[in-house]
PAVORO-417630 format. One record per residue: x, y, z of N, C-alpha, C, O in turn; residue in one letter. Coordinates in steps of 0.2 Angstrom, whole numbers, padded with zeros to 4 digits, always signed. Atoms other than C-alpha are relative to their C-alpha. Layout:
XYZXYZXYZXYZA...
END
This chain:
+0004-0006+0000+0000+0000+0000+0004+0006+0000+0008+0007+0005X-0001-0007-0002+0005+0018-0003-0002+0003+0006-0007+0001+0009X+0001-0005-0004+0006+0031+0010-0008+0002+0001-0011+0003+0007X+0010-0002-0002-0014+0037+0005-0001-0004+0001-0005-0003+0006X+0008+0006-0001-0021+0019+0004+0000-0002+0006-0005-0004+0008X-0001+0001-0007-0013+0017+0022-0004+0006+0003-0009+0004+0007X+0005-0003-0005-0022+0033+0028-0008-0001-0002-0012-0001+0002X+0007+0006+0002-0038+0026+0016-0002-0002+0002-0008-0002+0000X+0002+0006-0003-0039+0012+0026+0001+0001+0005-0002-0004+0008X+0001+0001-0005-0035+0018+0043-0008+0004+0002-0012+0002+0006X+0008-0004+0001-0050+0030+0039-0006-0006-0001-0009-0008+0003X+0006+0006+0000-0062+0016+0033-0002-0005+0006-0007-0008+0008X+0001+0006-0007-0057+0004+0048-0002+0004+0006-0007+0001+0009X+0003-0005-0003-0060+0018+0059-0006-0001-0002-0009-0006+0001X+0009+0000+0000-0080+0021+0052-0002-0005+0000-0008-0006+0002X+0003+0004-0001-0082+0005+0050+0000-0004+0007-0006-0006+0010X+0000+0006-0007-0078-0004+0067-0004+0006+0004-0007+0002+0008X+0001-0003-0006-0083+0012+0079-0006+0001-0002-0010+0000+0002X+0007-0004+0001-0099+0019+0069-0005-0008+0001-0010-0009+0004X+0005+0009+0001-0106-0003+0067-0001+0000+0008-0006+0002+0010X+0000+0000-0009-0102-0004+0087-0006+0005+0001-0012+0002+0002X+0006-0004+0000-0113+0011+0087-0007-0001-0001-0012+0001+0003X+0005+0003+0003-0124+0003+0077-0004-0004+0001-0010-0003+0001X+0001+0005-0006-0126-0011+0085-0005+0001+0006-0010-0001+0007X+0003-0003-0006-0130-0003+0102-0007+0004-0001-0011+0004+0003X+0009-0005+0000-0145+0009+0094-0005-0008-0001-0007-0010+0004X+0003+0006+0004-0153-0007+0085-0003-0004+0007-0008-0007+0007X+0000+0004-0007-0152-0015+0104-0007+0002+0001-0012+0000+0001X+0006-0002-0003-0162-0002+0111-0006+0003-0004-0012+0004-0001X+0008+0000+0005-0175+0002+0097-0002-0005+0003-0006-0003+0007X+0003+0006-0002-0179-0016+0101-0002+0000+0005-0006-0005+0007X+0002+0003-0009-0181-0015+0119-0006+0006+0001-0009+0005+0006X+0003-0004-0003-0190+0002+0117-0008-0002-0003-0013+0000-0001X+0003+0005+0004-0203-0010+0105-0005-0003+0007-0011-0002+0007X+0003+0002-0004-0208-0017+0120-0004+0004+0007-0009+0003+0010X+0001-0005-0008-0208-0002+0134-0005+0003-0002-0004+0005-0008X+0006-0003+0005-0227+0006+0129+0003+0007+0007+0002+0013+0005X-0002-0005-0004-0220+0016+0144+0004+0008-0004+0002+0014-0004X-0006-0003+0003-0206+0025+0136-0005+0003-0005-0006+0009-0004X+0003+0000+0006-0216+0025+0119-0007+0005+0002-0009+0009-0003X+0006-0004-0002-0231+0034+0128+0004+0009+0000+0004+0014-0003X-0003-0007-0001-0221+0048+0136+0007+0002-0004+0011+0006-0001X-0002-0004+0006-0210+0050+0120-0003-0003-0005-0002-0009-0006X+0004+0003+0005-0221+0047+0106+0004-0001-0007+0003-0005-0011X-0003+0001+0004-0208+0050+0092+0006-0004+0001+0009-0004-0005X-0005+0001-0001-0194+0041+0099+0003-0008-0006+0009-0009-0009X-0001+0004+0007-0196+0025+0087+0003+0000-0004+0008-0004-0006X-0002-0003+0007-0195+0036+0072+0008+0003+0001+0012+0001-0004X-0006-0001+0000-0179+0044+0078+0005-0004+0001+0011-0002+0002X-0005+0004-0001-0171+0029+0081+0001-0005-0004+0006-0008-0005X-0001+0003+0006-0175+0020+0065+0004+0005-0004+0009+0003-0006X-0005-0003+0007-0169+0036+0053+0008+0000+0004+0013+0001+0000X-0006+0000-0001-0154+0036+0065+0005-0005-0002+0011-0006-0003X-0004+0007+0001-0150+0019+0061-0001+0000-0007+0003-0003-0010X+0000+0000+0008-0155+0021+0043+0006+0004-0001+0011+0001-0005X-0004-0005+0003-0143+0036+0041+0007-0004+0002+0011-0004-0003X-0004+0001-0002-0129+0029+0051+0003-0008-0004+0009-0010-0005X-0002+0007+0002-0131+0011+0043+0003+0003-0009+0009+0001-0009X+0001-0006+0007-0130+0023+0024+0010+0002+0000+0014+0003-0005X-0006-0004-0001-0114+0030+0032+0006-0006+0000+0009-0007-0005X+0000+0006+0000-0107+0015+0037+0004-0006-0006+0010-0007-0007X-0002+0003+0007-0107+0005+0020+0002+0004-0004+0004+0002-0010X-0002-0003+0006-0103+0018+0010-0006-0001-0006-0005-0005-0011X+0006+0000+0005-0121+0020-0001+0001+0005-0005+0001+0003-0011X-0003-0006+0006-0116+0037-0009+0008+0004+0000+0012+0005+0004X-0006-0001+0003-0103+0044-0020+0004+0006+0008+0010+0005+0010X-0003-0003-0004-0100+0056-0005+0002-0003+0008+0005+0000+0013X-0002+0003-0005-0098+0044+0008+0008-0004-0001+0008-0010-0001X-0003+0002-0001-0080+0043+0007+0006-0008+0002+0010-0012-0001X-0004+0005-0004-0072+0031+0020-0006-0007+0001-0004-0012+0005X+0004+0003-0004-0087+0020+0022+0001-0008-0003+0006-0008-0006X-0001+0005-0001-0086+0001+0021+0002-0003-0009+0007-0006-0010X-0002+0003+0005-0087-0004+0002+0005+0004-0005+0006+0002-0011X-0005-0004+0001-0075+0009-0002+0008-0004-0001+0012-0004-0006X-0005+0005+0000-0060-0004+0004+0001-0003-0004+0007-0003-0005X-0005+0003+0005-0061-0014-0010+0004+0003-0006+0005+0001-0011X-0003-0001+0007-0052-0004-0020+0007+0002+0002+0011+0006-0001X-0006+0001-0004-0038-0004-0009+0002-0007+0002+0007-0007+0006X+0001+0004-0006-0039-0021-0003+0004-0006-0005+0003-0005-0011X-0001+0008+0005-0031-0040-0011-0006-0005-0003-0011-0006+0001X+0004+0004+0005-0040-0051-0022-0004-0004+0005-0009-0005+0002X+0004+0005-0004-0048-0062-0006-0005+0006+0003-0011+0006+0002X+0005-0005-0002-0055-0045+0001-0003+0002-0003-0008+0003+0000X+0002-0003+0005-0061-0038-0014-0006-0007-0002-0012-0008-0002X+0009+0006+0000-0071-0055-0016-0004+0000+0004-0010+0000+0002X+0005-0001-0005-0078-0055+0001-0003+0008+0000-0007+0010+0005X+0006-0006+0000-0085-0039-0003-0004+0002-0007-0007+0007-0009X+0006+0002+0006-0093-0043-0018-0004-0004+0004-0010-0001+0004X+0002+0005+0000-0099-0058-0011-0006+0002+0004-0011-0001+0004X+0003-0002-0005-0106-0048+0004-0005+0007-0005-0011+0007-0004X+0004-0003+0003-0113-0035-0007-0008-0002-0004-0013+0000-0003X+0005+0005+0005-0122-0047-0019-0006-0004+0005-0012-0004+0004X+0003+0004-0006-0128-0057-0002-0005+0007+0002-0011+0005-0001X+0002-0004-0004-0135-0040+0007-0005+0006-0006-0008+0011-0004X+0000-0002+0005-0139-0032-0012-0008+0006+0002-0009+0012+0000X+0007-0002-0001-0160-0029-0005+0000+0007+0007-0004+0012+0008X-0001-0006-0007-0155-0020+0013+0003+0004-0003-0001+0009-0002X-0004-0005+0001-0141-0010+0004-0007+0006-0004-0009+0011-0002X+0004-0005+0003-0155-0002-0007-0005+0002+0004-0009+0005+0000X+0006-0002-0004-0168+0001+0005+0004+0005+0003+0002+0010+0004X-0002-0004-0004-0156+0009+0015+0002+0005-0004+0001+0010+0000X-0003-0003+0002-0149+0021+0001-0006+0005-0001-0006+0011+0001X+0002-0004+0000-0164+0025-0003-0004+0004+0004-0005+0010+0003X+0000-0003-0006-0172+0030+0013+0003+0005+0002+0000+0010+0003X-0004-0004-0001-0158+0037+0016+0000+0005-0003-0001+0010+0002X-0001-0005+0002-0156+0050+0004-0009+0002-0004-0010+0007-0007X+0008-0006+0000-0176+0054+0003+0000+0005+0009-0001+0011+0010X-0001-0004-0008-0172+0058+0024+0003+0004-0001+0002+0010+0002X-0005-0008-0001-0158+0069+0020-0004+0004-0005-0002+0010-0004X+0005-0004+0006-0170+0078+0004-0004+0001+0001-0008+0004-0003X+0009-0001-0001-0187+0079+0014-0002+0006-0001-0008+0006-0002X+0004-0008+0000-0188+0099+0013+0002+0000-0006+0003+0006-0008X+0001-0005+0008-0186+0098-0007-0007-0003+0000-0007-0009+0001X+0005+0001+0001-0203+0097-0010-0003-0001-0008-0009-0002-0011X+0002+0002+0006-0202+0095-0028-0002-0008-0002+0001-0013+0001X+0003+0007-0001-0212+0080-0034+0003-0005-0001+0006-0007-0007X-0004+0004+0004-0205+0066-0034+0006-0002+0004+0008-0008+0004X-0006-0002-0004-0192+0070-0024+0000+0002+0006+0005+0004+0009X-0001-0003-0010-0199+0073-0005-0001-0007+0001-0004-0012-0002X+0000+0006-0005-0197+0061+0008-0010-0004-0003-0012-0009-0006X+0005-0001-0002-0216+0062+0010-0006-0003-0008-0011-0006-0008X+0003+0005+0004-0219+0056-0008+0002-0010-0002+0003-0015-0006X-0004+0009-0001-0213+0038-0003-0007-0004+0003-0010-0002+0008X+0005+0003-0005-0226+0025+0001+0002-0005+0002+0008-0006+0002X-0001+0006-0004-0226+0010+0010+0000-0008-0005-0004-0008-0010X+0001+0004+0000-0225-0007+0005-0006-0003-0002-0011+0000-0001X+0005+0004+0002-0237-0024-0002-0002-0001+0008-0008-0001+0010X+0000+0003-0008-0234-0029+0018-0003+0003+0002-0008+0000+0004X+0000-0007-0007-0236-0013+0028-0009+0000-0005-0014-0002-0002X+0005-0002+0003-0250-0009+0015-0007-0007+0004-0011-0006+0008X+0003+0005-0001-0259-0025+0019-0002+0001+0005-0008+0001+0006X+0002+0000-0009-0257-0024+0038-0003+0003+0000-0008+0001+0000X+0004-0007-0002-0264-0007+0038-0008-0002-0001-0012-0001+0003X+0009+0002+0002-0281-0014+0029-0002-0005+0007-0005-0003+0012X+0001+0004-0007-0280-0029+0043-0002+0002+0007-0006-0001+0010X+0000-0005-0006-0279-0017+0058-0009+0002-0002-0014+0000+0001X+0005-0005-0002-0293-0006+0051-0006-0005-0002-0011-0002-0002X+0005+0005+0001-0305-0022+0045-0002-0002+0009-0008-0003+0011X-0001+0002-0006-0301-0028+0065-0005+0004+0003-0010+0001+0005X+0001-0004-0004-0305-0012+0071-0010+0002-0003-0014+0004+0001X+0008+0000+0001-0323-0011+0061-0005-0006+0000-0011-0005+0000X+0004+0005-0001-0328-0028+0063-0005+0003+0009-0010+0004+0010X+0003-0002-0009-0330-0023+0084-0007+0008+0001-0011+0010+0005X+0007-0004-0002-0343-0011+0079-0003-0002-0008-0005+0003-0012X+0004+0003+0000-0351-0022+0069-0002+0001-0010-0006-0001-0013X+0000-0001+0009-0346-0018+0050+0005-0004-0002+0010-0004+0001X-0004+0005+0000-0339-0031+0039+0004+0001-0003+0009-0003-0005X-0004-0003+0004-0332-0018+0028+0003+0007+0000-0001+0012+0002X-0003-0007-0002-0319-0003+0028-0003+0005-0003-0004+0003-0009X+0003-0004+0004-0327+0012+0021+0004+0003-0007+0010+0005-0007X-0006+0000+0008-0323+0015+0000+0006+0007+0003+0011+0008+0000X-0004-0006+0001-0316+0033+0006+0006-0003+0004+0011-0001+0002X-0006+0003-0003-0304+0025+0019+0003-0006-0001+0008-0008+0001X-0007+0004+0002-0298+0011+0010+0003+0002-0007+0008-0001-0009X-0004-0002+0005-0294+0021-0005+0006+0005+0002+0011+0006+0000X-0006-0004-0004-0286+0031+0006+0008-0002+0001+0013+0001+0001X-0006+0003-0001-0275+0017+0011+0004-0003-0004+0009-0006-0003X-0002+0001+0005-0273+0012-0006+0004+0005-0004+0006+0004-0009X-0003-0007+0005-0265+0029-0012+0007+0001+0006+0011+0004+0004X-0008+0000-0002-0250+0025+0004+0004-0004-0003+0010-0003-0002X-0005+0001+0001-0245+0014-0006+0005-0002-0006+0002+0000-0011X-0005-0003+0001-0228+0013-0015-0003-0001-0008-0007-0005-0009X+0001+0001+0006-0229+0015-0034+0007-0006-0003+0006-0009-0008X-0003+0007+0002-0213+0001-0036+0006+0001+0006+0007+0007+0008X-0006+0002-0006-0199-0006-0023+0004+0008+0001+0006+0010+0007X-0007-0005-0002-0187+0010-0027-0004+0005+0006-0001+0008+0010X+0003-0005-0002-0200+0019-0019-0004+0003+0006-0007+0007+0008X+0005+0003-0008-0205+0012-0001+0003+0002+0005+0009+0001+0006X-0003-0003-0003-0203+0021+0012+0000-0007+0007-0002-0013+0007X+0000+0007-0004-0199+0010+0029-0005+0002+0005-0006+0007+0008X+0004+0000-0005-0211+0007+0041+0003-0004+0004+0008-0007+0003X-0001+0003-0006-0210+0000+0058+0001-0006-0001+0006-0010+0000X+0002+0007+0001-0217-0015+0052+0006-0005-0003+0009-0009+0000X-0007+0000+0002-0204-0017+0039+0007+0000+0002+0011-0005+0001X-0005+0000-0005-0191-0011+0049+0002-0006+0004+0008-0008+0004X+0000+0004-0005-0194-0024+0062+0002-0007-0003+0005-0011+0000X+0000+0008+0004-0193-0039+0049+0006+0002-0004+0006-0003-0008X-0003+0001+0004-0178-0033+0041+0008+0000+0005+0013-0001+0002X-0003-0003-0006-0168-0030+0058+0005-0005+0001+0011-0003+0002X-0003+0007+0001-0162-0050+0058+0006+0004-0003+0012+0006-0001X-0007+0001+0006-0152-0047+0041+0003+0007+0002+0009+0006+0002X-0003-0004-0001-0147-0031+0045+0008+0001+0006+0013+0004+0005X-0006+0002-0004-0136-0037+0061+0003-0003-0003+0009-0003-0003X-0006+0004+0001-0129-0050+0051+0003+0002-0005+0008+0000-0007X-0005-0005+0007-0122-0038+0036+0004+0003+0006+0010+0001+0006X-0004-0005-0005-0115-0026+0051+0007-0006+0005+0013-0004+0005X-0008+0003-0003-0104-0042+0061+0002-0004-0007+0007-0007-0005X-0003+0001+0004-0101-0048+0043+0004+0006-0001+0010+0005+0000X-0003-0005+0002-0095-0032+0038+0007+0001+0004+0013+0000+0002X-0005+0002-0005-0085-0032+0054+0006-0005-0001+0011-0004+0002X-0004+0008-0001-0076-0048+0051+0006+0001-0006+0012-0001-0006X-0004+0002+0007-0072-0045+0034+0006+0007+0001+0012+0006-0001X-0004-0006-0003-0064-0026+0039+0007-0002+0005+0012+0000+0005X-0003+0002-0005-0056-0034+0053+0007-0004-0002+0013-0003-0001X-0005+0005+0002-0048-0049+0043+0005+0005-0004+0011+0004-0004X-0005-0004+0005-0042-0033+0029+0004+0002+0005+0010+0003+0003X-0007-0004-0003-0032-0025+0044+0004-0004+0002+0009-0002+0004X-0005+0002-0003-0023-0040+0049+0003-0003-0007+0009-0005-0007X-0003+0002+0005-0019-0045+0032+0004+0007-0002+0010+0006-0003X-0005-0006-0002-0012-0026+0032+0006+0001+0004+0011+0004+0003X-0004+0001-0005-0005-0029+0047+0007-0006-0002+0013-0005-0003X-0004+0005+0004+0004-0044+0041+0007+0002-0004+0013+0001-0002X-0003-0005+0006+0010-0033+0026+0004+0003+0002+0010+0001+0002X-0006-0003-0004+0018-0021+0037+0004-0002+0005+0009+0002+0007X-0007+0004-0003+0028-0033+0047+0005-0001-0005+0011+0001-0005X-0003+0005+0002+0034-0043+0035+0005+0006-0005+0011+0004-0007X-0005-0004+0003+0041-0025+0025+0005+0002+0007+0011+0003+0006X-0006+0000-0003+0051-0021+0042+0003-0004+0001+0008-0002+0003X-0004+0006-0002+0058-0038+0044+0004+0000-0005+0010-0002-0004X-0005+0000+0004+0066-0035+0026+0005+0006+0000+0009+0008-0004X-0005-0008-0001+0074-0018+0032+0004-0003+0004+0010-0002+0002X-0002+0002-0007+0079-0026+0047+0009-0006+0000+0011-0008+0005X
END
């Protein structure tokens, strides 16, 4: 390695292993605050910021866009031919999280352009999320004794949703079920970052032993 790919890569080892660790810990406690109705009562928003924190941060993380510098799959182009495979391999494998995350991502960081097309707020929900929603409110009208949702609220519920995959925004629901694969990209990512420093490490032994 040159001199840059050496500060390239202590910069990428650095966001990947400290911001994931980070990552990690939010993702814990989203999950626990899932359960607390406590918490969830007396901060009604707290959910919401702790998934886009974790969107954004997971975004940063892998390196999603041209602006994220240091971020995880940035490595391979520094890295030998076995790391460069495990992050193909790792990309191809995670290819469905990577794009949900990107795009989330950069609708959360765009929400105040309001042109169309282009705000957060024109993103809909999913086949899934969409479907729950009709279930909930079919639930909720059987108990007063109707067997069907009213045409103007279920067209309503039919206009959250997404016109195609690029364009789903995440829900809770979503979120919850995607939460699994998401820790196993983060200690995969981990592993794979971990093995390129000690294969670095290696490297830089093995040039002062021939000084030596």
């Amino acid at each position: 390695m040159t001199n840059e790919q050496q500060k390239d890569f202590f910069n990428i080892w650095g966001v990947v292993i400290q911001i994931s660790n980070y990552l990690l810990g939010k993702i814990n406690e989203y999950e626990m605050i899932q359960t607390d109705n406590a918490v969830k009562e007396k901060f009604p928003l707290i959910s919401d910021v702790y998934m886009y924190s974790i969107i954004l941060d997971m975004a940063k993380v892998v390196g999603v866009t041209r602006s994220d510098k240091h971020g995880f799959l940035r490595l391979e182009r520094i890295s030998n031919k076995e790391i460069t495979r495990r992050i193909h391999d790792w990309e191809n494998k995670y290819v469905d999280i990577i794009k949900k995350i990107k795009v989330n991502r950069n609708k959360i960081i765009g929400h105040v352009d309001m042109q169309e097309g282009r705000s957060f707020m024109d993103m809909g929900f999913s086949e899934a999320e969409t479907e729950r929603r009709k279930n909930d409110f079919e639930e909720y009208f059987k108990h007063f004794g109707q067997d069907s949702i009213p045409e103007d609220l279920l067209s309503a519920i039919e206009k959250m949703r997404a016109s195609s995959p690029d364009n789903e925004r995440y829900s809770h629901s979503d979120f919850k079920e995607d939460i699994p694969q998401i820790k196993r990209a983060i200690h995969e990512m981990q592993e794979i970052t971990n093995r390129a420093n000690l294969i670095r490490y290696n490297e830089l032994q093995g040039s002062v032993s021939s000084l030596e």
